[in-house]
C-alpha positions as CSV (number, residue, x, y, z in Angstrom):
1,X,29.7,60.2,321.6
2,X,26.1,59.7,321.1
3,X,23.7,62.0,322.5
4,X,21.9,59.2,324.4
5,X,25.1,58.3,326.0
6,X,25.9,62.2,326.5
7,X,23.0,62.9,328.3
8,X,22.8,59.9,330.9
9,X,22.3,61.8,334.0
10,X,18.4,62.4,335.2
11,X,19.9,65.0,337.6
12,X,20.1,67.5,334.4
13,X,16.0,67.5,333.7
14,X,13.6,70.0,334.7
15,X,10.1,70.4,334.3
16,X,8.5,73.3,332.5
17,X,5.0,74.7,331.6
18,X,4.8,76.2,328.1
19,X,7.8,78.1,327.4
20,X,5.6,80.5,324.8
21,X,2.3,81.5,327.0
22,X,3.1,79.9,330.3
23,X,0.0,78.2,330.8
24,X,0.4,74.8,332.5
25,X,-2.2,73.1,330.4
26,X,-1.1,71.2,327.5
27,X,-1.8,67.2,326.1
28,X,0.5,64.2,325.3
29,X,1.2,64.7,322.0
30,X,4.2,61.7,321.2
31,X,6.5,59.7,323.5
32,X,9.2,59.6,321.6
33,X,12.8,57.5,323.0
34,X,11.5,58.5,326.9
35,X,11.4,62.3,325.7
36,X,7.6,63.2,325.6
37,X,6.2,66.3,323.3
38,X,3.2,68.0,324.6
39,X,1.0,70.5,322.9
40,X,-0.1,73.4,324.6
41,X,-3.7,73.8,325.0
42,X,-3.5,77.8,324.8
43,X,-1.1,78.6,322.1
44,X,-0.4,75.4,320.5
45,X,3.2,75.0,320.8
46,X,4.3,71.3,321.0
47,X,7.2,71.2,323.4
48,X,9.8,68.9,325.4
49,X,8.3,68.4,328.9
50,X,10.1,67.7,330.8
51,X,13.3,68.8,329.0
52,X,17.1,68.6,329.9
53,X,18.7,71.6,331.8
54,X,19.9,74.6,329.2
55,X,23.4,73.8,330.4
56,X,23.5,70.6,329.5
57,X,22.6,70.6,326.1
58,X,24.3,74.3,325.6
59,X,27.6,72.2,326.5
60,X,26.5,69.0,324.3
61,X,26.1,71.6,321.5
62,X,29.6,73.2,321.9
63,X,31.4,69.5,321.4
64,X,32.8,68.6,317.9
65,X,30.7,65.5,318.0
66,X,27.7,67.5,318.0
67,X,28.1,68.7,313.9
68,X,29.8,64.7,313.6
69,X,26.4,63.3,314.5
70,X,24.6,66.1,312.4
71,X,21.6,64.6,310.1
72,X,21.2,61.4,311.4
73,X,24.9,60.5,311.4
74,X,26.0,61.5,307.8
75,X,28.2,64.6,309.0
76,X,27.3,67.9,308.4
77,X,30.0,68.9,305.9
78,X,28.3,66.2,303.5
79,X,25.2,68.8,304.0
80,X,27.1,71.5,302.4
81,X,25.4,70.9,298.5
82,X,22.2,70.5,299.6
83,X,22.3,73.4,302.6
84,X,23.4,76.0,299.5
85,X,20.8,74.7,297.5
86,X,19.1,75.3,300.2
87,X,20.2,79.0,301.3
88,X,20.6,80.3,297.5
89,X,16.8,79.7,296.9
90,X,16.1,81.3,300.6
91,X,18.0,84.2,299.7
92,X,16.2,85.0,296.6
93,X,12.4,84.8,298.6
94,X,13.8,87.0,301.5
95,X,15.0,89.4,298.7
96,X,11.9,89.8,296.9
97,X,10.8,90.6,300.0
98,X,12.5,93.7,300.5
99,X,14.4,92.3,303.4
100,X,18.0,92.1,302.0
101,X,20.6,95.1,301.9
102,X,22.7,96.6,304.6
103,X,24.3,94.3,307.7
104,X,23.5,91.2,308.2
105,X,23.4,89.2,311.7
106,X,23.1,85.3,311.6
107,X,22.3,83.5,315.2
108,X,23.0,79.8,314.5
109,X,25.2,80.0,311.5
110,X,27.1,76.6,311.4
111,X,29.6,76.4,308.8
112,X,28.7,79.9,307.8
113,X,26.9,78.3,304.3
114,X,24.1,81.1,304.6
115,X,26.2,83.6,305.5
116,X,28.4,82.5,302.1
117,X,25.2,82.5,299.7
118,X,23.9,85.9,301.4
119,X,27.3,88.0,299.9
120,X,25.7,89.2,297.4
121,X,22.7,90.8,299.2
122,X,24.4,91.5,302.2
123,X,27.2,94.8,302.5
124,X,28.5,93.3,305.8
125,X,27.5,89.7,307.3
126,X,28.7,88.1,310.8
127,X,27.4,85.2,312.3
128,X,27.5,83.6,315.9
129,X,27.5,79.8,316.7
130,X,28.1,77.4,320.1
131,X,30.7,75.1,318.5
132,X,33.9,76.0,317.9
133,X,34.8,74.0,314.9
134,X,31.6,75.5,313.2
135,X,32.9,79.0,313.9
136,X,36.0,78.0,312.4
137,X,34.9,77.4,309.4
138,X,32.2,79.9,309.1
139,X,35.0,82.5,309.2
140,X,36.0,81.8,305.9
141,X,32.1,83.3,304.8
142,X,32.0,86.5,306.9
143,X,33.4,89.8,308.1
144,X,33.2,87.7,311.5
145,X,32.0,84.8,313.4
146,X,31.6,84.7,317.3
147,X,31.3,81.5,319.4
148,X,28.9,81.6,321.5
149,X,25.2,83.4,321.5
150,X,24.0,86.7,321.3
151,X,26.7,87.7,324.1
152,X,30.0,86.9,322.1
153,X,29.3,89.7,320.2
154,X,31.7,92.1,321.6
155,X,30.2,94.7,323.8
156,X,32.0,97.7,322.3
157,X,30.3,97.3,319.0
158,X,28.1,99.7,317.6
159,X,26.7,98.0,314.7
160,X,23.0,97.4,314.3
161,X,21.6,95.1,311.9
162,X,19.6,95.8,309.3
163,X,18.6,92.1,309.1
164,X,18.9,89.0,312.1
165,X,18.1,85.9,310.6
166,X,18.0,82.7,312.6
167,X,16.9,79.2,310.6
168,X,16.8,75.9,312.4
169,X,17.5,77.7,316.0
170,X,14.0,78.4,316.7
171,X,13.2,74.9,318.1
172,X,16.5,74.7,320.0
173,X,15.5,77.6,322.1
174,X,14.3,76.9,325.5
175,X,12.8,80.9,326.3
176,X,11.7,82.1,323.2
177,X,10.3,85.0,324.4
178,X,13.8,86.4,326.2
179,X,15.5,85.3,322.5
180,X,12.9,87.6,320.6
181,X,13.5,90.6,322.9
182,X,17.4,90.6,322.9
183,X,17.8,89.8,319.5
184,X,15.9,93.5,319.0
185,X,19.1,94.9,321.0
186,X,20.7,94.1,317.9
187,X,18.6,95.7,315.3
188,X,18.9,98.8,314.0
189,X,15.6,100.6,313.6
190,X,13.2,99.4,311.5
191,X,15.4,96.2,311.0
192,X,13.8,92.9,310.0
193,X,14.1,89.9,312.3
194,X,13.7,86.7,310.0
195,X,12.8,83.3,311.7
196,X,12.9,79.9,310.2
197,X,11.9,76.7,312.0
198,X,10.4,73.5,311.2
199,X,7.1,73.6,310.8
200,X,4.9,71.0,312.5
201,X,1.7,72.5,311.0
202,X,2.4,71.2,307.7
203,X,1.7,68.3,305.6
204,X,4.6,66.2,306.2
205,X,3.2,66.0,310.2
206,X,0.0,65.2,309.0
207,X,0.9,62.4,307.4
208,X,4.1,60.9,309.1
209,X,2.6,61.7,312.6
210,X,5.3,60.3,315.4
211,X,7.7,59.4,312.1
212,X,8.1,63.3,311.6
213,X,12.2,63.6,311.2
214,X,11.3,67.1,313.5
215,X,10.9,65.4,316.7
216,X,14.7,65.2,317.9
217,X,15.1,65.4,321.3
218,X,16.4,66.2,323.5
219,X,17.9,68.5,321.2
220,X,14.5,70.0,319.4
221,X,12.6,71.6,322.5
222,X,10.1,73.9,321.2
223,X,7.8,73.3,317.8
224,X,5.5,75.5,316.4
225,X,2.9,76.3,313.8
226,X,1.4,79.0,312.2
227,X,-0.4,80.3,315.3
228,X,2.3,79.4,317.8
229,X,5.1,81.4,315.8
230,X,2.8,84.6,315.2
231,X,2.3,85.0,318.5
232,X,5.7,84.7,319.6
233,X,6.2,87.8,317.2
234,X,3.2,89.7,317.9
235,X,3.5,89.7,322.1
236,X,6.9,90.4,321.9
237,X,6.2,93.9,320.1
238,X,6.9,93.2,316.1
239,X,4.7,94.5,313.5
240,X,4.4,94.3,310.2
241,X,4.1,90.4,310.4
242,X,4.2,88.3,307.3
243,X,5.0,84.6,306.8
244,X,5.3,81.6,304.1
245,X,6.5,77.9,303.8
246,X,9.5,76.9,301.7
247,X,11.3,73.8,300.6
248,X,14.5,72.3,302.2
249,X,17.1,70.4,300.5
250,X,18.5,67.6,302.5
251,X,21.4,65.1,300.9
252,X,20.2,62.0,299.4
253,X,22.1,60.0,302.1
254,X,20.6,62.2,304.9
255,X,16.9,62.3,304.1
256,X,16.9,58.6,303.5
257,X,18.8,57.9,307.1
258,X,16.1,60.4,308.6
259,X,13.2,57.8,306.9
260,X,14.7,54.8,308.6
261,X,16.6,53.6,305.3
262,X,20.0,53.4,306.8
263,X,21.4,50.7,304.0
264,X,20.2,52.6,301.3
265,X,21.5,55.6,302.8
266,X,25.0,53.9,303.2
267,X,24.6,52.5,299.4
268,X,24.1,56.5,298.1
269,X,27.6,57.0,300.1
270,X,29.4,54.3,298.6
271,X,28.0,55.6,295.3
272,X,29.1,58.8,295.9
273,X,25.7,60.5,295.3
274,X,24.5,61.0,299.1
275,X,24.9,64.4,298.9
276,X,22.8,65.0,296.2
277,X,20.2,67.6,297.4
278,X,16.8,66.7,297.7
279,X,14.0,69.2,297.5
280,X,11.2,68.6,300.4
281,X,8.5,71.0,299.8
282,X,6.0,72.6,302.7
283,X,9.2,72.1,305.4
284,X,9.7,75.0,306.8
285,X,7.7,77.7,308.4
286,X,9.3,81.3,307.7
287,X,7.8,84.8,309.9
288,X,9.3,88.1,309.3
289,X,8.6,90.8,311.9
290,X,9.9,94.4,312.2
291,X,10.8,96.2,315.4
């Protein structure tokens, strides 16, 4: 099931001022499939106004058909070359960073790929994740997988992470602010909190503009820049703040369905090369806080 045809009740919208500052001034950005983005006049986030319910598109995310329909319809198992690619480089950057080593948290995990190419940085790694079927096969990566959010993670548990990473949540998160400050529950003093979301600062909006493959609603709610991200961060009590841009690897079949090149993209299937990874550069916006 499409999420067009998923989502065919007007009863489940609400309307929202910016879910970052609050402030109830913001401009048309893009109308994009009867979902319109605005950008904040105060803080610059580009958001979904107005948006579906959380409810809705919490239970849309928990459905098989949700990961089926991943990257533009090519599945996201056919992912799983370029998403290592992907994670393997990421891994190295966060390490020279001195934010590796001890336990690792991972909100958003998927098939658990990150949570595979983070074992050898990582002395204990567990992940949480809406859909089952993801959690399923995340297990086989980590110590353990939850489905759910932040609140499958069993209450009796004592652990504190060293390191919470969350890439490609972000801009799924309707109150940012709340996620920042429960994720810190989880962190064990002077723990890093990692963030990685698309970033709509960067060349690739400049020059596609409304074609940018970011703007997927109803699913991506909240977008953000350098400005937008740091202050998300900063007000919600994190300090020594640091940030950069890196790649991402999309398959050859999925990048090319994302640019509107369906047949093509169906030709690199047949070939059996659509899963080729393809390096993007300037993609993704990366912030680093610590409690």
């Amino acid at each position: 099931m499409s999420s067009k045809e998923y989502f065919s009740d007007t009863d489940s919208f609400e309307n929202t001022p910016c879910p970052l500052c609050g402030s109830e001034s913001s401009s048309l950005l893009y109308e994009i499939n009867s979902y319109k983005y605005n950008k904040c006049n105060n803080c610059e986030l580009v958001y979904l106004n107005p948006r579906l319910k959380e409810e809705s598109l919490l239970e849309y995310y928990a459905q098989d058909s949700f990961y089926a329909e991943y990257s533009s319809g090519t599945g996201y198992e056919i992912q799983e070359r370029a998403l290592r690619s992907t994670f393997s480089r990421y891994m190295k950057e966060l390490h020279k960073r001195n934010v590796t080593g001890g336990k690792l948290l991972e909100i958003g995990c998927g098939f658990g790929f990150l949570l595979d190419e983070a074992k050898n940085y990582f002395d204990y790694r567990i992940g949480t994740d809406f859909s089952s079927e993801a959690v399923s096969h995340a297990k086989k990566y980590a110590d353990n997988v939850y489905c759910g959010g932040l609140e499958a993670i069993p209450s009796d548990t004592s652990t504190k992470f060293d390191c919470v990473i969350t890439f490609s949540v972000l801009e799924h998160v309707y109150n940012p602010n709340t996620f920042i400050q429960e994720i810190q529950n989880y962190m064990a003093p002077n723990g890093s909190l990692v963030v990685s979301t698309p970033f709509i600062g960067g060349m690739w909006y400049k020059i596609l503009g409304k074609k940018w493959p970011f703007f997927i609603p109803p699913e991506h709610v909240c977008l953000y820049n350098h400005n937008s991200i740091s202050q998300l961060l900063k007000q919600n009590g994190f300090k020594n703040i640091e940030m950069f841009i890196s790649s991402h690897a999309w398959p050859v079949a999925g990048f090319l369905s994302k640019m509107g090149m369906r047949k093509l993209s169906s030709m690199t299937l047949k070939l059996k090369i659509g899963d080729v990874p393809l390096f993007v550069p300037f993609t993704i916006i990366n912030i680093i806080g610590s409690k």
